[in-house]
N, C-alpha and C positions, 0 to 999 in steps of 0.2 A: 255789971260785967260778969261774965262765965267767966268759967277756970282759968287761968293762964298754967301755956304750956312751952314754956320757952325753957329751956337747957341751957344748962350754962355751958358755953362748949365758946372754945377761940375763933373766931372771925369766920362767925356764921352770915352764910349768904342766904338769902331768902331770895326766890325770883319769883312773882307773882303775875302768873297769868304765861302759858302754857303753848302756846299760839308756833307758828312756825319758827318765830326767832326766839323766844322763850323756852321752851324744850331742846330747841339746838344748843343755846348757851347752858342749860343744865346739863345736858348730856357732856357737852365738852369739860365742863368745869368737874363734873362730877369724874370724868376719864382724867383728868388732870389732876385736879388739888384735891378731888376728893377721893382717889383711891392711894393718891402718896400722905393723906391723912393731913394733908395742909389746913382744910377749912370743911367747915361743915356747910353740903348745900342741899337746901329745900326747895322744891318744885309748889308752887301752891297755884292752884287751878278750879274752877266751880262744877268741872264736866270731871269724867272717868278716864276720858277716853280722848285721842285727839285726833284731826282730820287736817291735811292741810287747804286754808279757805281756799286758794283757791281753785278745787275742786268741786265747789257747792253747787255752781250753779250745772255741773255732770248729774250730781246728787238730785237736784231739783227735776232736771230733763229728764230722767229715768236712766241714761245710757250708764250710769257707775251705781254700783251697791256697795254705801260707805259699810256694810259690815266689811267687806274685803279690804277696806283698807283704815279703821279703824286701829289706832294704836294705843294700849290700856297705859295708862303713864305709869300706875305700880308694878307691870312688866318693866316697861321702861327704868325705870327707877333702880329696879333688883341689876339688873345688865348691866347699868353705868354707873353703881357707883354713889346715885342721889336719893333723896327722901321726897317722899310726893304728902301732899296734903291736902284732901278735899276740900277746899271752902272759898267764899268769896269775897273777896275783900271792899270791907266797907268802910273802911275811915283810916289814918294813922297817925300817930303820936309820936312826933318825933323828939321829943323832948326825954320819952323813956325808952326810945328805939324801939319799938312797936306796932306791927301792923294787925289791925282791928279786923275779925271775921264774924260776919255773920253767923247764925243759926242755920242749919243745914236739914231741909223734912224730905220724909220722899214725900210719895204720892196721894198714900192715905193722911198726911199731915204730922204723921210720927218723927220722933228725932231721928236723926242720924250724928250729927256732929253739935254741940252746943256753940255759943257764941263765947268766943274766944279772942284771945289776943297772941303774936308769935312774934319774940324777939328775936333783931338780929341786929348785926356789925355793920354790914352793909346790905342796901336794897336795891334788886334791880323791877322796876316798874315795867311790865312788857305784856298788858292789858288788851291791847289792839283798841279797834272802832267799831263801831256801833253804824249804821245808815241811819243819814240827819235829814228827818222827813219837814225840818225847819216849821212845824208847827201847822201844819197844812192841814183843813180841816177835814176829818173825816182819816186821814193819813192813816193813823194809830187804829184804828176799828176796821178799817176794809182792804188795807194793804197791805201784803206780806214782802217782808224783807229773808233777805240770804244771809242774815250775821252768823246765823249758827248751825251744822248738821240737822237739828232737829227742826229749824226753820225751812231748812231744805226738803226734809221726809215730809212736813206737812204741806207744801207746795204740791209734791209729787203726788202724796193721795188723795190732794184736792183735785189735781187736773185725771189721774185716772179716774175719781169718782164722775167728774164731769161728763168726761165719756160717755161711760156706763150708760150716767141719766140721759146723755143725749139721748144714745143707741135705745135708749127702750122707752123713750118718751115720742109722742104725737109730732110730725111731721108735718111742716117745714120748722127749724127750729124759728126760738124766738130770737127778738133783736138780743144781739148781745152774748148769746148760748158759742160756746165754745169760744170767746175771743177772748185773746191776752191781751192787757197792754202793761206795754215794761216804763215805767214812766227810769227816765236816765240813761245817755246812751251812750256811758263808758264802758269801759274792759267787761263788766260783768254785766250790764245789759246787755252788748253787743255780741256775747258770747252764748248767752242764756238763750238770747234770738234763736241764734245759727243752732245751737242742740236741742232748742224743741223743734226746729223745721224736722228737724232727722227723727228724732223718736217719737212723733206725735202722728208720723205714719209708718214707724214701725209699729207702734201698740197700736193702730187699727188695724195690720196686717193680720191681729194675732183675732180678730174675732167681731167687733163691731163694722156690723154689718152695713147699719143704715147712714156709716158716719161717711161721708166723702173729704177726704185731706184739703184737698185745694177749692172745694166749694166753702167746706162747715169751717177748717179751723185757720184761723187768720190772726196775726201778730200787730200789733203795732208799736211802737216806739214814740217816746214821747220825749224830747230833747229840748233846755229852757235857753241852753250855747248857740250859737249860728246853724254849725255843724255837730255831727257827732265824734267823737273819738276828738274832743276838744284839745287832749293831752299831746296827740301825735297829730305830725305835719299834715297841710293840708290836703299833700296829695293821696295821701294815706288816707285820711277822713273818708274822700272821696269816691275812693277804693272799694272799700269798705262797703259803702253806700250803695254802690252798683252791686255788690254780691248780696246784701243783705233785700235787696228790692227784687234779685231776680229768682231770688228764695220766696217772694211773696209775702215779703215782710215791711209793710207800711211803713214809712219814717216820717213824724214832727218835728223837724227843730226851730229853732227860737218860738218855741211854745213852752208858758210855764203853766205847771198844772195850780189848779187855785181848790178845788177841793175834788175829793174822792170819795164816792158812794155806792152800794151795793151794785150798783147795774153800769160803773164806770167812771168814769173822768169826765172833768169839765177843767179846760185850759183858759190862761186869761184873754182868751180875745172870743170866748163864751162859746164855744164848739165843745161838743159832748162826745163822747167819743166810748162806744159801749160794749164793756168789757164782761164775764163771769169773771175773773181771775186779773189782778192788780199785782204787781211786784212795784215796789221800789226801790231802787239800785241806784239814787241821784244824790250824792254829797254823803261827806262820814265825817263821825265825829269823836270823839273818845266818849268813854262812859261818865256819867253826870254828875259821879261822884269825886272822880278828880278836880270838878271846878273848884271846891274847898276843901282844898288837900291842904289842912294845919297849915297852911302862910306859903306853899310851893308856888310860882310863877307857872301861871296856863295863859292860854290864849282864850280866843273868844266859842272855840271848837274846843272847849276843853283839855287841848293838849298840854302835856305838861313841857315848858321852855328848856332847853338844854344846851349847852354847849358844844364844841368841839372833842371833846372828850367824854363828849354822851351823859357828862355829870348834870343835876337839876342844877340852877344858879345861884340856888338859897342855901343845897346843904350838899356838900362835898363825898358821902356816905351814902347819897339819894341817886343811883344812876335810871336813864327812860332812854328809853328805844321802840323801833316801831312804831305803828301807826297812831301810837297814844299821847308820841311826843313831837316837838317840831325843833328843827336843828335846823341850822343858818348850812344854805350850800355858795360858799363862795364864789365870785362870780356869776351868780344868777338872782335874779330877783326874789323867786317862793323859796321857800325851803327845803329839803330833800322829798323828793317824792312818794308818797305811802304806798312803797312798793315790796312785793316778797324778795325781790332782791336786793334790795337796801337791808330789809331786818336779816337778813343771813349775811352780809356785811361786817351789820353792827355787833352780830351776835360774835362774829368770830375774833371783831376788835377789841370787845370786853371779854372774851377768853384771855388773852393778851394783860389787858390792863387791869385786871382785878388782881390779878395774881402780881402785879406793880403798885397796886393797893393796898395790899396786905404788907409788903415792905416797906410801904412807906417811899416810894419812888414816885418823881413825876412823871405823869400820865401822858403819854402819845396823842396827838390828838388825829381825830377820824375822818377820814377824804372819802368820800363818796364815789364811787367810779360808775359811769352811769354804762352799762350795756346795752340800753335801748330797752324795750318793753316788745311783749307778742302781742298778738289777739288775737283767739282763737276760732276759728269757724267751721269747729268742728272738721269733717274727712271735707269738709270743699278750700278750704287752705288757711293763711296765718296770717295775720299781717300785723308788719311792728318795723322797726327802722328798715329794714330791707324786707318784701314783699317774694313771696316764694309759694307756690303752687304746690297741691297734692299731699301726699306722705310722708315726702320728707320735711314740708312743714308742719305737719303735725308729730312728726319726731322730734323736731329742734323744741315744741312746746312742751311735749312729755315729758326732755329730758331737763325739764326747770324742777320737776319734780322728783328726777331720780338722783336730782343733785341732794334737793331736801334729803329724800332717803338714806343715800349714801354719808351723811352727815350723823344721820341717826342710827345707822345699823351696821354700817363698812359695805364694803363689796360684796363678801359671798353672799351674805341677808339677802339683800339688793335684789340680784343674780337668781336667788331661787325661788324669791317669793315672786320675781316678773316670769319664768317660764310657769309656775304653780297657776296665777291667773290666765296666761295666754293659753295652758291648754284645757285650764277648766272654764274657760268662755270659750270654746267650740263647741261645746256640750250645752251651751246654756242661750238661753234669746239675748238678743243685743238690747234687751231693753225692757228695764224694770216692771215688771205688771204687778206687783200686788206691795 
């Protein structure tokens, strides 16, 4: 084991993993306990920077450029009050209060941070998920997932390179040249859909010539549920369905994919289905290191079990939230939904109760209040418990994220960094090219 760099300092918080609900609860706890000097709190993260996910698949379509809305966590950090830590975490010792970090290289394979170990008092676990391509063969080699920003940019310069080759390759294309298929047809399939119909004839606007939209580039969905939008009612599904078909976008359901290959899919009732470009978007899972997390209780998705009080069930100083974790929702069969509105929730509920932690008080325990969920369809409209057309549905979807914002920055941030974008996207094409 590398260095240890743990301080000794009074009822240090460690938050591990950076994500929408992990940077909210450091930013508050740091505006809280840690500028009245109550606790020391650490941000630790494996990226620089953070995005909220779900914007990725804007990222992927071309229509958003995460530099504009990348957030540097050691800005963040300096502003509210917390300490950030690049590293990723790979094991923990709980018997010496410890969480375990990898070796950290760039590019060229050189160090940046050594493998290390970072005490604290209490641990909040807020890792998110990973897409669980359940072992599907071929999955891991030819299919690109949205877990991360960067997963996102390489989607994007796969599908404009595709272009490109179309527009300057031999005509008619071949089978398969230009088509997507999104195997999963939840929130972030269904989304990814609707924002490549829009951007994949805007970036032909800007110059391929030979490419025809509604001839060459063709979508399809691959769904292993009855319906799509399995989460939301069915007449919602439905909905859905009809908008995404009259966009030109094929839909599978109750087809499971059984392997994935350079030139497409192949589902289990042996239809081939021929793709350039493969996303996977179907089932998540926590990351694979939690399944032998030192004697913690996970599921069979790796999540780590938790209570009412968001505490692990084994160690009382171990709190999990987000999509990493699963938590009993009473009155309902599953458990709270792996939703950004849930982890901004839990994050503000453990604002509250840490700081009833650190006294030594009993802890509140956490109600879930369900608001219902969007789905975005880009400018042709939204749909989620109530169904609403146009612009003002795609306001009600933005403003899930200017809530995020306003958690992380206040108001006026907010306020100038949205006229800052709106008038420098008049100036700019509505859609990423390079």
């Amino acid at each position: 084991m590398g260095q240890n760099v743990r301080e000794e300092e009074p009822q240090a918080h460690r938050i591990v993993g950076g994500g929408a609900g992990g940077l909210e609860l450091a930013t508050r706890l740091g505006e809280t306990l840690g500028r009245k000097g109550l606790a020391s709190i650490t941000l630790v993260d494996c990226s620089r920077t953070h995005l909220w996910k779900p914007l990725l698949h804007r990222v992927a379509a071309g229509s958003m450029d995460r530099n504009d809305h990348d957030l540097p966590y050691l800005a963040q950090a300096r502003w509210h009050r917390f300490r950030f830590q690049l590293g990723r975490m790979k094991g923990l010792s709980r018997s010496l209060r410890e969480v375990l970090l990898s070796e950290e290289l760039d590019d060229d394979g050189i160090q940046i941070m050594p493998e290390r170990s970072i005490g604290y008092d209490t641990l909040v676990i807020a890792v998110g998920s990973r897409t669980n391509d359940f072992g599907t063969p071929g999955a891991s080699q030819y299919a690109l997932s949205l877990d991360t920003p960067e997963d996102a940019n390489r989607f994007h310069l796969r599908l404009l390179n595709a272009c490109l080759r179309a527009n300057a390759g031999p005509q008619p294309l071949s089978e398969g040249q230009l088509q997507i298929a999104i195997i999963g047809a939840g929130a972030t399939g269904v989304e990814l859909a609707a924002e490549l119909h829009n951007t994949t004839r805007e970036l032909v606007a800007f110059g391929p010539e030979h490419i025809e939209p509604e001839r060459d580039l063709k979508v399809t969905m691959v769904e292993a549920a009855p319906r799509m939008l399995p989460a939301l009612p069915e007449r919602l599904s439905d909905a859905t369905q009809r908008l995404l078909e009259k966009m030109r976008v094929k839909v599978l359901t109750g087809e499971r994919v059984t392997q994935v290959s350079a030139d497409g899919i192949r589902t289990s009732d042996g239809q081939h289905v021929p793709a350039e470009l493969v996303v996977w978007a179907a089932g998540i899972k926590a990351p694979d290191f939690l399944a032998n997390f030192d004697g913690l209780e996970t599921n069979r998705s790796n999540q780590l079990i938790v209570d009412q009080t968001l505490q692990t069930t084994r160690d009382r100083n171990i709190f999990a939230f987000g999509d990493c974790s699963s938590c009993l929702w009473p009155g309902h069969e599953a458990p709270v939904p792996p939703r950004a509105q849930a982890a901004h929730q839990q994050a503000s509920h453990l604002t509250r109760s840490l700081k009833k932690h650190i006294q030594g008080k009993p802890l509140d325990v956490w109600v879930y209040r369900d608001f219902g969920s969007l789905v975005s369809l880009g400018k042709y409209s939204t749909v989620g418990s109530l169904m609403i057309e146009g612009y003002f549905a795609r306001l009600m979807y933005l403003s899930l994220y200017k809530t995020h914002e306003y958690t992380l920055h206040g108001f006026a941030k907010v306020l100038f960094d949205t006229l800052a974008r709106l008038i420098v996207r008049q100036t700019e094409p509505h859609v990423k090219l390079h």
